[in-house]
N, C-alpha and C positions, 0 to 999 in steps of 0.2 A: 831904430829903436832897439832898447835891449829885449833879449828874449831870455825865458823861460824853461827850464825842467824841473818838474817836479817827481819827487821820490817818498817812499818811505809807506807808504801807507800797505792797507791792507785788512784782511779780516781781525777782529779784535772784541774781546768777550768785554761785557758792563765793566766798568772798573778797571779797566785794562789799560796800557799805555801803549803808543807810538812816538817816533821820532821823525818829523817829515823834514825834506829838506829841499834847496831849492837853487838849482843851480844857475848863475847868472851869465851872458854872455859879454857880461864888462864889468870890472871890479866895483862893485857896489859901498863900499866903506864908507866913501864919499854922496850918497846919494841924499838927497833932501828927507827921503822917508819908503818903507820898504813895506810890504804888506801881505799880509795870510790872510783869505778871503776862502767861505765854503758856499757849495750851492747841491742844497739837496734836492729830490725828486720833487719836481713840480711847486717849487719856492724861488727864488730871487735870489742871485747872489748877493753874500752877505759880510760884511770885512768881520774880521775876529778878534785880529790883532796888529798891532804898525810897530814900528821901531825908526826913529830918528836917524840924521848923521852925529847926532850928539848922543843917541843911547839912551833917549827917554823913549819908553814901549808906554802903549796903553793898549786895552782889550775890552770887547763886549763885555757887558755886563755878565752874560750866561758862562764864558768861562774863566774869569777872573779865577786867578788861583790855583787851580789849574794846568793851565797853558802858562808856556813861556814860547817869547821868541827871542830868537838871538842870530847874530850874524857874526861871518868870517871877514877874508877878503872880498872872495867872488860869490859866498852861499847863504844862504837864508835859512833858517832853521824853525820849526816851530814844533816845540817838546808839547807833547800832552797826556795828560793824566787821567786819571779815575772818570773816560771816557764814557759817554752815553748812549744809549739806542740811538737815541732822535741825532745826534750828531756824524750819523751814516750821512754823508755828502763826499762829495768831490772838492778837494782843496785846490788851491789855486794861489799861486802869488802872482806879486807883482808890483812897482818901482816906480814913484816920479823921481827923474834924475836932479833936478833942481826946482824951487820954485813957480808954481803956476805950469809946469809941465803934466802933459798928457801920461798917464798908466803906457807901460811899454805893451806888447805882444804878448796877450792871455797865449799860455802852455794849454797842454793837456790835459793840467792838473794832475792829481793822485786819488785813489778812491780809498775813502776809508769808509769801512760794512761792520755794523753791530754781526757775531758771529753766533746770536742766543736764538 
């Protein structure tokens, strides 16, 4: 299964911006669909946002606008913006390689903390 690391996060004031990133251990260009997922304290993990092998992205409702993801070769990307308290979680990606395929090997995530 592919596996995961994730980067980029950290402390971040209201309205602040990060850049989280997500390193794959097989080139993902070709993947079926690619995924940013957060899980805050004592909530469920929750998907954010996807990106196709064709480069159609969708995103929660809550940060539409927002957030972007985007991909390289091997890395996953999710830019966000004018970030919130309540968005203090641990981010996480993660990959079905093809159709009907199982999510690869959750990382460690990255934590991203309101710093107010």
């Amino acid at each position: 299964q592919v596996q995961f690391v994730e980067s980029g996060g950290g402390l971040v004031q209201p309205g602040g911006s990060l850049r989280l990133s997500c390193a794959a251990s097989k080139i993902i260009s070709s993947f079926f669909g690619m995924y940013w997922y957060r899980q805050a304290p004592k909530n469920e993990r929750e998907l954010v946002a996807l990106i196709t092998s064709r480069g159609s992205t969708n995103y929660a409702d809550s940060v539409k606008g927002r957030f972007t993801i985007s991909r390289d070769t091997n890395t996953l990307y999710l830019k966000m913006n004018s970030l919130k308290p309540e968005e203090t979680a641990v981010y996480y990606c993660n990959a079905r390689e093809r159709v009907g395929a199982q999510l690869g090997t959750w990382g460690q995530g990255t934590q991203v903390t309101d710093s107010s």
